[in-house]
C-alpha positions in Angstrom: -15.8 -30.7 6.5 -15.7 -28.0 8.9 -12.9 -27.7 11.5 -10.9 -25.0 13.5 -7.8 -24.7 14.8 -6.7 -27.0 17.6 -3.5 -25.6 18.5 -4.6 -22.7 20.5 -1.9 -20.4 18.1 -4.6 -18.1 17.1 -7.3 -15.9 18.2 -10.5 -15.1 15.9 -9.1 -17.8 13.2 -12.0 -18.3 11.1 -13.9 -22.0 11.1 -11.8 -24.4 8.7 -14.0 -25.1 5.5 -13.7 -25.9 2.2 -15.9 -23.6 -0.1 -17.9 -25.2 -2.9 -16.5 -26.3 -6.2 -18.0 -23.4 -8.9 -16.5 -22.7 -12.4 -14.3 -19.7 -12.4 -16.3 -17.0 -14.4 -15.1 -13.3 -14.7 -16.8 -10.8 -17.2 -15.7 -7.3 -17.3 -18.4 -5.0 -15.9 -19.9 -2.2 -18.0 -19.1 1.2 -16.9 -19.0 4.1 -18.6 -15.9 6.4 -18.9 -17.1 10.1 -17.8 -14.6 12.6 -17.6 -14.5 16.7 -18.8 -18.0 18.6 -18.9 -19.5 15.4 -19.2 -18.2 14.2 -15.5 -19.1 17.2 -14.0 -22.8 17.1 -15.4 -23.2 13.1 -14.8 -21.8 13.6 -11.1 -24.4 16.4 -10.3 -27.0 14.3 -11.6 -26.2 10.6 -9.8 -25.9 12.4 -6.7 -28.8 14.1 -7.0 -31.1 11.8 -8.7 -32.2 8.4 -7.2 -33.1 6.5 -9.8 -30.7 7.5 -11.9 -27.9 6.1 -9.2 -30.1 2.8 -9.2 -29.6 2.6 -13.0 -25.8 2.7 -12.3 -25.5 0.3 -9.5 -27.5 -2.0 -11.6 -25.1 -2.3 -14.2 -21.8 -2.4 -11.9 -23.8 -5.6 -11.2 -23.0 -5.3 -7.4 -26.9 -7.5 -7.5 -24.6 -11.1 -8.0 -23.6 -11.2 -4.6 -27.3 -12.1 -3.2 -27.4 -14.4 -6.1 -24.6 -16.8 -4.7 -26.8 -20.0 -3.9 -27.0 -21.5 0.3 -24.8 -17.7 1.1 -27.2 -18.0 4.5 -25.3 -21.5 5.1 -22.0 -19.3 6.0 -21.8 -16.8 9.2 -21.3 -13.1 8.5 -17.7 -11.9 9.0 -17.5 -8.1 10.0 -14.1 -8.0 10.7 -11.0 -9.7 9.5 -8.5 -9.5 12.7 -6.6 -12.7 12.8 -4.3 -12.9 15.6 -1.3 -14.7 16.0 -0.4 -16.3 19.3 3.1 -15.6 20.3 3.8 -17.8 23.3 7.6 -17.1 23.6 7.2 -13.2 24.2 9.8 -11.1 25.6 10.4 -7.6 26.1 11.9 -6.6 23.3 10.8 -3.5 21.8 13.2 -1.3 22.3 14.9 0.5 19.0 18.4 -1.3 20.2 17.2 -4.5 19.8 16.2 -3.7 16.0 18.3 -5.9 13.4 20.7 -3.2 11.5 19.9 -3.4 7.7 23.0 -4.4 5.3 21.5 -3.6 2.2 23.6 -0.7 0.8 23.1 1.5 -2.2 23.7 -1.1 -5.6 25.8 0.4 -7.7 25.8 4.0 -9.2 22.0 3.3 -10.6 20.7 1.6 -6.5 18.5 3.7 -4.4 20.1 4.8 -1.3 19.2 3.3 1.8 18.7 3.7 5.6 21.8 1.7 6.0 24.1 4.5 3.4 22.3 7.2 5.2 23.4 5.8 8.4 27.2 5.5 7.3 27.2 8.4 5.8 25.7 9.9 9.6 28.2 8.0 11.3 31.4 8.9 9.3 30.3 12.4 9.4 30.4 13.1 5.9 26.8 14.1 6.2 24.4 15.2 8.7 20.3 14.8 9.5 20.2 18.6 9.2 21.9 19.0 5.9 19.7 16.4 4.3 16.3 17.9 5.6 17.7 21.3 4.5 17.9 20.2 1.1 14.7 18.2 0.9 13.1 20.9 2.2 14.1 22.7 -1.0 12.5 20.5 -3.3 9.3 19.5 -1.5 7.9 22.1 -0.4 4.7 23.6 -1.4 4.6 27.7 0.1 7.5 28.4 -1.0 8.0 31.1 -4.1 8.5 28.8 -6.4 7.0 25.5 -4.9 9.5 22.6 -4.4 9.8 21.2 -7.5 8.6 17.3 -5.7 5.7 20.0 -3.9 2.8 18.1 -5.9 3.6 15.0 -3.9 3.7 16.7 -0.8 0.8 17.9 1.1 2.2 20.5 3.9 5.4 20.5 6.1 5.9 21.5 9.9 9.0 23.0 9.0 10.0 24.1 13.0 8.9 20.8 14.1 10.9 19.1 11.1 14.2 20.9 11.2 14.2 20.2 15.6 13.9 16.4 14.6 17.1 16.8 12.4 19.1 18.6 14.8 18.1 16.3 17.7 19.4 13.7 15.6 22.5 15.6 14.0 23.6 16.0 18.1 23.0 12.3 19.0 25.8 11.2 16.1 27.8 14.0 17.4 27.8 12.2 20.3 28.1 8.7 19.2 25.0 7.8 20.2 22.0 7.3 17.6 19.0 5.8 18.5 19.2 3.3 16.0 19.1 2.1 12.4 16.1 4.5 11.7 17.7 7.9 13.3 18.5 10.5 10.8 16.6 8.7 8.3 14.1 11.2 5.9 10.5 9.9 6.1 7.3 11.0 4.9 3.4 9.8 6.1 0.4 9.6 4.1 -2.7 12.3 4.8 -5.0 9.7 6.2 -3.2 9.4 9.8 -2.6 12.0 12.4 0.3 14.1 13.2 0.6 17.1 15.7 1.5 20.2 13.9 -0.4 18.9 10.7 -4.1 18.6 8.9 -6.0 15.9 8.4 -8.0 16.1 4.9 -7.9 12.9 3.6 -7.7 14.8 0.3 -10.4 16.9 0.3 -10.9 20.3 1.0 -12.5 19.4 4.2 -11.3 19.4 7.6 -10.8 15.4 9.3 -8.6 16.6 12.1 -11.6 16.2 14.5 -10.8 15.8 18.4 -7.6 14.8 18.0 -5.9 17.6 16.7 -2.3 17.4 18.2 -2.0 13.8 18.2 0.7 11.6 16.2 -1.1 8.6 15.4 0.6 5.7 17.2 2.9 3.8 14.2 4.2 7.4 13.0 4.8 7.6 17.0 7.3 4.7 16.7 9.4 6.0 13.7 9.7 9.3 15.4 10.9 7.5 18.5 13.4 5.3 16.7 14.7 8.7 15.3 12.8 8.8 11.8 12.3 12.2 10.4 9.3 12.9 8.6 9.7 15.6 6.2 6.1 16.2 5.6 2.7 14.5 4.8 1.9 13.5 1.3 -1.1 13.6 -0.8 -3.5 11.0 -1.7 -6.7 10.4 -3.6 -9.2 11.8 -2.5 -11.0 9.6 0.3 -8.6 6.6 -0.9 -11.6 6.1 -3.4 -9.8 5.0 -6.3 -6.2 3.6 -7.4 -4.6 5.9 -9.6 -4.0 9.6 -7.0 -5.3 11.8 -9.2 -6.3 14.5 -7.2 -7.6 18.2 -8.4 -7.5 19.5 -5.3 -4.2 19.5 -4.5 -2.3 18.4 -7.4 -1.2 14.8 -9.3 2.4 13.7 -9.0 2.9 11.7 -12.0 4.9 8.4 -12.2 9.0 9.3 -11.7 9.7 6.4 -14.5 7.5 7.5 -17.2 5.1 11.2 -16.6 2.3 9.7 -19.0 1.1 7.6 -16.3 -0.3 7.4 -12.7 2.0 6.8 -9.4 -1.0 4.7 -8.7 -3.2 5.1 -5.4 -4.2 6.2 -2.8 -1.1 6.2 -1.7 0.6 7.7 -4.7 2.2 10.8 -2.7 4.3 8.3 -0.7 4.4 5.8 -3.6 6.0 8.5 -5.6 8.4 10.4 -2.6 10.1 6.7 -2.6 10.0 5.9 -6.2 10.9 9.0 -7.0 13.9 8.9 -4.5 13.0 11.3 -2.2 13.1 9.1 1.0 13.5 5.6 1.6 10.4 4.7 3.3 6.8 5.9 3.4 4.1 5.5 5.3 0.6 3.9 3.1 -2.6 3.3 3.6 -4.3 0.3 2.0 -7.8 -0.4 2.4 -8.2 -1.4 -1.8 -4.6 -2.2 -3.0 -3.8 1.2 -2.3 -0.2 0.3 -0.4 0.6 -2.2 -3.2 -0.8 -0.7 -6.3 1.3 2.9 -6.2 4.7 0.5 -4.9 4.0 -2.0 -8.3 3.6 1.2 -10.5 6.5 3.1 -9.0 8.5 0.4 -9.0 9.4 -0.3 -4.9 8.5 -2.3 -2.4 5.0 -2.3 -0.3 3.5 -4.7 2.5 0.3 -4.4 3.5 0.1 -6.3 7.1 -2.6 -8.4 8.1 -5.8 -6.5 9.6 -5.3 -4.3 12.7 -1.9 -5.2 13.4 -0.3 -2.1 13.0 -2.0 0.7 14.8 -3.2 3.9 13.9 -4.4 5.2 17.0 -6.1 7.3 17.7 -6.6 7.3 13.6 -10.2 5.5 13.0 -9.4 4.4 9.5 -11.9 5.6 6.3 -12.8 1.6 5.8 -12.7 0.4 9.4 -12.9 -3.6 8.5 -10.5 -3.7 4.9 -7.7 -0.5 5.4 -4.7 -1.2 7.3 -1.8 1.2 7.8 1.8 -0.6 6.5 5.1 0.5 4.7 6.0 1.4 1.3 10.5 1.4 0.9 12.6 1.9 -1.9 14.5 -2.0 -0.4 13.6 -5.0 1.1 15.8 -4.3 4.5 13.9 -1.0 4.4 10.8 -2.3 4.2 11.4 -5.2 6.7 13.0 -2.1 9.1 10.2 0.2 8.8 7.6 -2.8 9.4 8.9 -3.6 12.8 8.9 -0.3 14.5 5.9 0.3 13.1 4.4 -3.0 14.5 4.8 -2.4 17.9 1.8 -3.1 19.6 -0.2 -0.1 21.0 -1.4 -0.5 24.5 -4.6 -2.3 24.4 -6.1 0.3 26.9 -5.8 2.1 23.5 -6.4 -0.5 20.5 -7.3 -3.6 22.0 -6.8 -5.5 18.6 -3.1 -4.4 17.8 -2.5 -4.9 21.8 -3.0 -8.1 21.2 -0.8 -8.9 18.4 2.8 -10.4 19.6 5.8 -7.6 18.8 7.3 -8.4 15.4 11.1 -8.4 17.3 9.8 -11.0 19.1 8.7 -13.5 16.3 11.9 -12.4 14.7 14.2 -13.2 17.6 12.3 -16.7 18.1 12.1 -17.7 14.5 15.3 -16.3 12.8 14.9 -14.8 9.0 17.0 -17.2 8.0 14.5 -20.1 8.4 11.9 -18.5 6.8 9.5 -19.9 4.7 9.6 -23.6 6.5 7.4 -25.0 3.8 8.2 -22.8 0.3 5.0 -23.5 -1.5 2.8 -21.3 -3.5 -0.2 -21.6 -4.9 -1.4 -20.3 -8.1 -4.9 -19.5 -9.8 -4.0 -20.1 -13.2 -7.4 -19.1 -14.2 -7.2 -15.9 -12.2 -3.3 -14.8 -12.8 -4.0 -15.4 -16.5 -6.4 -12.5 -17.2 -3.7 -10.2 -16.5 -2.0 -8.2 -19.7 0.4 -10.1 -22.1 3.5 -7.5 -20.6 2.1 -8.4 -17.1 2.2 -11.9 -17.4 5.5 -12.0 -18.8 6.5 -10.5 -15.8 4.7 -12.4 -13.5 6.1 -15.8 -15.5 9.4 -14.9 -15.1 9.1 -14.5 -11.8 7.7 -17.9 -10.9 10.2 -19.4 -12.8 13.1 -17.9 -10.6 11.1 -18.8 -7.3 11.3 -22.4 -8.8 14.8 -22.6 -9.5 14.8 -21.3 -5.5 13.7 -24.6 -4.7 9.1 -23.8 -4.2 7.0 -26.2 -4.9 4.5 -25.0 -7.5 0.7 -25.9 -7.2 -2.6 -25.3 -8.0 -5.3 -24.0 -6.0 -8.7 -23.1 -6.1 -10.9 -19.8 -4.6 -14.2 -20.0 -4.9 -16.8 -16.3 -6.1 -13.1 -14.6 -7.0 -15.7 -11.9 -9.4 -18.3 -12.0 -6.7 -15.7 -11.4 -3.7 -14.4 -8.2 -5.8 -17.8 -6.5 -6.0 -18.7 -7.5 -2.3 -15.1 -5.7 -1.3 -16.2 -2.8 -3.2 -19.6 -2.6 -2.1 -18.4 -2.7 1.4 -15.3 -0.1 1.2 -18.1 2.2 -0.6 -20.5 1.7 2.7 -18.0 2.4 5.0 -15.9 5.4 3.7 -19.6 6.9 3.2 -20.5 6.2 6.4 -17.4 8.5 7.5 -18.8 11.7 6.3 -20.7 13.1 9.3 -23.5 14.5 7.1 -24.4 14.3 2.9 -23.9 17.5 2.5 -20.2 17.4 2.8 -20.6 15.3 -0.9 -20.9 18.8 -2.6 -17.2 20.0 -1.7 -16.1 16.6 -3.7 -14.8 16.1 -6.6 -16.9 15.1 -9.2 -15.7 11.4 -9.7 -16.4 10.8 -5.7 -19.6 12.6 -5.7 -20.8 9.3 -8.0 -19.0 6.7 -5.3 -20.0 8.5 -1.9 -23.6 9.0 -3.2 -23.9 5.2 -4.5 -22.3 4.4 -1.1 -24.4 6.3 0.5 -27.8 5.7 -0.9 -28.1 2.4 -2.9 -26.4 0.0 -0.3 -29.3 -1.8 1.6 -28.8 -4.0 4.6 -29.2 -6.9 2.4 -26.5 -6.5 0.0 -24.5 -5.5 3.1 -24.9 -8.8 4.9 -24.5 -10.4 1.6 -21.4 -9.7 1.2 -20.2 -9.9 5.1 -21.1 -13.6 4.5 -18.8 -14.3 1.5 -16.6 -12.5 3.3 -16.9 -15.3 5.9 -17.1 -17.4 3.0 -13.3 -16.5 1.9 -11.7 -16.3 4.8 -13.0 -20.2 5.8 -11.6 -21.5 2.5 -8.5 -19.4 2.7 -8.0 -21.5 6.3 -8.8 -24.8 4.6 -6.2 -24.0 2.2 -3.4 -22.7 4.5 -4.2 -25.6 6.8 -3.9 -28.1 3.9 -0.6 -26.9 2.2 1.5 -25.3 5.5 3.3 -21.9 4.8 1.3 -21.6 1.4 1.8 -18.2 -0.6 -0.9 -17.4 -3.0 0.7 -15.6 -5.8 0.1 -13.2 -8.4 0.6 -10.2 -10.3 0.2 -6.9 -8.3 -2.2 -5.5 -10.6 -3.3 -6.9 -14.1 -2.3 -3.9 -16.0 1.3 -2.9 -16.7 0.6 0.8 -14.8 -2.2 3.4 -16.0 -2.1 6.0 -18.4 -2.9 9.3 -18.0 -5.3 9.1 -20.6 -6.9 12.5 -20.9 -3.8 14.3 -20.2 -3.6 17.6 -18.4 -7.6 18.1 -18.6 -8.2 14.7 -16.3 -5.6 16.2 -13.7 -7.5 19.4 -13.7 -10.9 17.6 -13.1 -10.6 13.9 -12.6 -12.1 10.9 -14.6 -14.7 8.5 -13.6 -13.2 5.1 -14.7 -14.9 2.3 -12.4 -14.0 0.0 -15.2 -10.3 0.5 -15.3 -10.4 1.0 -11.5 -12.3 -2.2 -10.4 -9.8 -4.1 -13.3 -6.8 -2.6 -11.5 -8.0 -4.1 -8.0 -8.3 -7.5 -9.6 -6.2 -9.8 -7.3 -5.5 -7.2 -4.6 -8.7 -6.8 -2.9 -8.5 -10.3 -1.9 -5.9 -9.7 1.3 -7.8 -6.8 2.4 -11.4 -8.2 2.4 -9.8 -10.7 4.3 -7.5 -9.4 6.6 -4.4 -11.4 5.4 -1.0 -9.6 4.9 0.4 -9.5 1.3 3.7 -7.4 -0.1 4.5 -6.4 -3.6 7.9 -6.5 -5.3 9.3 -5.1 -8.3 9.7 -7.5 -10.7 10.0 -5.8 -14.3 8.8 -3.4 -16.7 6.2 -3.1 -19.6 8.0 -0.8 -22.9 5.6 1.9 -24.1 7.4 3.5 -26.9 11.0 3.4 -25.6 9.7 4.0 -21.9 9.3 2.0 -19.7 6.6 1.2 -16.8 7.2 -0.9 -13.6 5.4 -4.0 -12.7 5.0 -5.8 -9.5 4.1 -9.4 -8.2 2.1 -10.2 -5.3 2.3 -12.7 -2.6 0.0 -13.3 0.1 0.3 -15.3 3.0 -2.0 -16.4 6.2 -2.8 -13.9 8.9 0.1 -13.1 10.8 2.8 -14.3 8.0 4.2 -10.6 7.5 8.1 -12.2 8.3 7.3 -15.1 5.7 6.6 -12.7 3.1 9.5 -10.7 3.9 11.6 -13.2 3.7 9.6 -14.4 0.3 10.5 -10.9 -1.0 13.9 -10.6 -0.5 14.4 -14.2 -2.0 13.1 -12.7 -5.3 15.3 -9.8 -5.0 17.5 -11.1 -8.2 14.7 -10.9 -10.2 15.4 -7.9 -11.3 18.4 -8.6 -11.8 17.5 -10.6 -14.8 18.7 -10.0 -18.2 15.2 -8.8 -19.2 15.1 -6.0 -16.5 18.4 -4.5 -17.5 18.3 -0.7 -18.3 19.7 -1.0 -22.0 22.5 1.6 -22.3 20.9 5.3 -24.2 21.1 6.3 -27.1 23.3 8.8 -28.4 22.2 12.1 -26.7 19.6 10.3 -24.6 19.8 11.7 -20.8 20.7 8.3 -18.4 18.6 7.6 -15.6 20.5 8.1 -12.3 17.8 6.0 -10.0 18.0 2.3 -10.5 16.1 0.1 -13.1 15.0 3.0 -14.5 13.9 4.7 -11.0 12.6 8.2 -12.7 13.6 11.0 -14.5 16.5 12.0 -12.6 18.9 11.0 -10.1 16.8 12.5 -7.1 18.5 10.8 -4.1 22.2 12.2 -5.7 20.9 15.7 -5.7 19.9 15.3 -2.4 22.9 13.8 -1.3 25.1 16.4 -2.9 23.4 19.4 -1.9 23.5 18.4 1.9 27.1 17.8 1.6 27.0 21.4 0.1 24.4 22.5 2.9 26.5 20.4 5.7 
């Protein structure tokens, strides 16, 4: 029975309705692997050649989503924005109102946080400029040689950067930071805008546009609460696929184990924190691409519910499934970096994130320490169980420990989960092809998103479109049935279903790319869900997968109802001991073995303590 919210405490909340009963059915689709000589020959001819793209889309099987019987009985859904209605607002946006993180560095394998580079600012053992100085060192990518982090890293403003540091160094000479974010080394994903800096989405074109000198408005809030950003990192290109390789400008590979992906599109930024180059990044994530890279890499990532955080005057590649949000090497981090990053934008500039109440004032009127009210998640056994043997290990232990922290276990049901995928893809394709301003910009692709943007642009009718706007609507009705029924619910599950993604090809993929819908739609499995629609979901590190005597991260999910980003941060940091579960120990090395200085293993090296020492060297 359909019904909608009475309580006035949202705007756009979708119409309250169950979704039919159907048999959970998932087949993996058949999609060939194209990647060498091959890729480059099969891309020129699918982007060329109509019938040859029809013969492709056919057998993604994108064709099941007009199959779904009474789909005209549901209203279309274009857009996903939920709002929240905060009737207790206050003023209270300013930096000094901020909650200071506690969360130090844990032990001699933790990350270093905001919080120790704040002491360590404070005390005046170091300084902002001594810490750029030597990041600068090892990121940069026109220097002779190259940083040797450079491939993560797209450009830096280096006269714009090194200002920030001293403007920063003189306000703790003074004794009077802006806040818990001052000082604190930063970097910002290619898809948003920042004066002094390109905008290529990954390509070798040119998305700067108009607004060439502008900081898009959530990287405006870090840089007023002091945040330094050290540069702009690299992504896949377009965000079209989940694992960041990139020919054009380079692949990092993963900091815990270099035979596999960082994970994407935001793999730059997932690997500057995993890595331990900063604390927080800024991600993208219009496909899983906040959550994937902080699940392989082994940190923390939230991806906030639609258009809450603001990147204007940034229009994003998928207007109605990306959202801007944080990726942090903690929990306090991530928590810290969400709420200046929240802040809503004037709505003479983005009416939709204007309308959103400021995360400090939910936070001030509903404490973190009463947070979840009901703790109740729900699980698709059905669904989580198709993940990998290693990844469901992981994600088993995990429940467990949420049980023993007092949630309430149940099941739940979600009607069209296959279906729901392909309609998410099939619409991401649409848009981010609809954001090239003519088709001949597909020939300065590379070869994997010539086959995407051409599909996207070409074999997409009006009818599939509308198709899958209406199980869109579909979704988001039962996902309000179910968070009316069981208050406070989390739906939970693994991050992704495999336990991170190998570089398969080696060397010769990163030099051209690989064509993989297979593995990429498989990798997507349960995170497309909070994108398509529009509710906020985080990851958390919650393990590792061996792969002979390395080992890989793996993340869980939760995702909560529109406007539940302090629920799930809360949720997250409740999980924290997780991994501090016998099973996630790093086992001591063997004789001769180099130790990993990062935590859990965090990476090849200890990173953060070269930094650290060589701006106390610098400083």
């Amino acid at each position: 029975m359909a019904s909608s919210k009475s309580d006035a405490s949202f705007i756009n909340y979708p119409e309250i309705r169950e979704g039919p009963s159907v048999p959970y059915k998932n087949e993996d689709q058949s999609i060939p692997v194209f990647r060498g000589t091959p890729l480059v020959i099969g891309a020129s001819l699918i982007s060329n050649i109509s019938f040859v793209q029809s013969f492709f889309w056919r057998g993604a099987g994108f064709g099941v989503i007009r199959e779904i019987p009474n789909l005209d009985q549901w209203p279309a859904r274009y857009d996903p924005t939920v709002i929240p209605v905060h009737i207790d607002e206050q003023s209270t946006s300013s930096v000094a109102n901020l909650p200071v993180p506690e969360g130090r560095r844990k032990g001699k394998a933790g990350y270093y946080t905001s919080a120790d580079y704040h002491a360590l600012y404070q005390s005046g053992e170091l300084t902002p400029t001594a810490v750029v100085d030597s990041l600068l060192s090892v990121t940069r990518r026109d220097t002779k040689p190259p940083g040797k982090h450079s491939v993560a890293f797209l450009e830096c403003a280096v006269e714009k950067v090194r200002a920030a540091a001293e403007a920063s160094t003189q306000r703790y000479k003074d004794g009077k930071p802006l806040g818990p974010l001052d000082g604190i080394p930063v970097t910002v994903k290619d898809e948003v805008h920042m004066d002094g800096y390109r905008r290529t989405l990954g390509t070798k074109l040119d998305f700067t546009g108009e607004f060439a000198g502008s900081t898009s408005w959530c990287v405006k809030k870090w840089e007023e609460a002091g945040a330094i950003v050290i540069g702009k990192s690299t992504m896949h290109e377009l965000g079209l696929d989940t694992t960041n390789n990139n020919p054009n400008f380079g692949t990092p590979k993963n900091p815990h184990n270099p035979n596999y992906y960082c994970g994407g599109s935001s793999g730059g930024s997932g690997y500057a924190v995993g890595a331990g180059l900063v604390p927080i990044a800024l991600g993208a994530d219009g496909g899983g691409s906040i959550r994937i890279p902080s699940s392989f890499c082994g940190v923390w990532g939230l991806k906030p519910s639609h258009s809450r955080v603001s990147g204007f005057p940034t229009v994003g590649l998928a207007s109605t499934v990306g959202v801007l949000g944080p990726i942090a090497a903690s929990i306090d981090d991530l928590a810290l970096a969400y709420r200046i990053m929240a802040a809503p934008a004037p709505p003479s500039e983005d009416a939709k994130s204007g309308a959103f109440p400021n995360p400090l004032s939910e936070l001030n009127s509903h404490p973190a320490h009463s947070r979840p009210k009901n703790k109740t998640i729900g699980i698709m056994r059905e669904w989580t169980d198709r993940a990998e043997p290693a990844v469901r290990a992981v994600f088993d232990r995990a429940l467990d420990f949420y049980r023993k922290q007092n949630y309430t276990i149940i099941d739940i049901s979600i009607p069209y989960i296959p279906e729901g995928a392909r309609a998410h893809v099939l619409t991401i394709m649409a848009e981010i092809a609809s954001g090239l301003s003519s088709p001949s910009q597909i020939k300065h692709l590379t070869a994997p998103n010539k086959v995407l943007v051409s599909m996207g642009m070409y074999q997409i009718s009006g009818q599939d479109f509308l198709a899958a706007q209406r199980l869109r609507g579909l979704l988001m009705s039962h996902l309000g049935f179910l968070f009316q029924k069981h208050p406070g619910l989390l739906i939970f599950t693994p991050t992704s279903p495999i336990p991170g993604w190998k570089i398969a090809g080696g060397d010769a993929d990163l030099a051209r790319g690989v064509s993989d819908g297979k593995s990429s739609v498989r990798n997507m499995e349960y995170v497309w869900l909070a994108n398509f629609t529009g509710c906020p979901a985080v990851s958390c590190p919650a393990g590792y997968a061996e792969d002979n005597g390395h080992r890989v991260p793996i993340g869980v999910m939760a995702m909560g109802e529109w406007g539940s980003e302090e629920d799930l941060i809360a949720f997250a940091r409740q999980g924290e001991g997780i991994l501090d579960l016998p099973e996630n120990k790093e086992p001591s090395p063997k004789s001769g073995e180099q130790t990993v200085g990062l935590t859990i293993p965090r990476g090849p090296e200890s990173v953060w303590e070269d930094v650290i020492t060589n701006a106390q060297l610098i400083g």
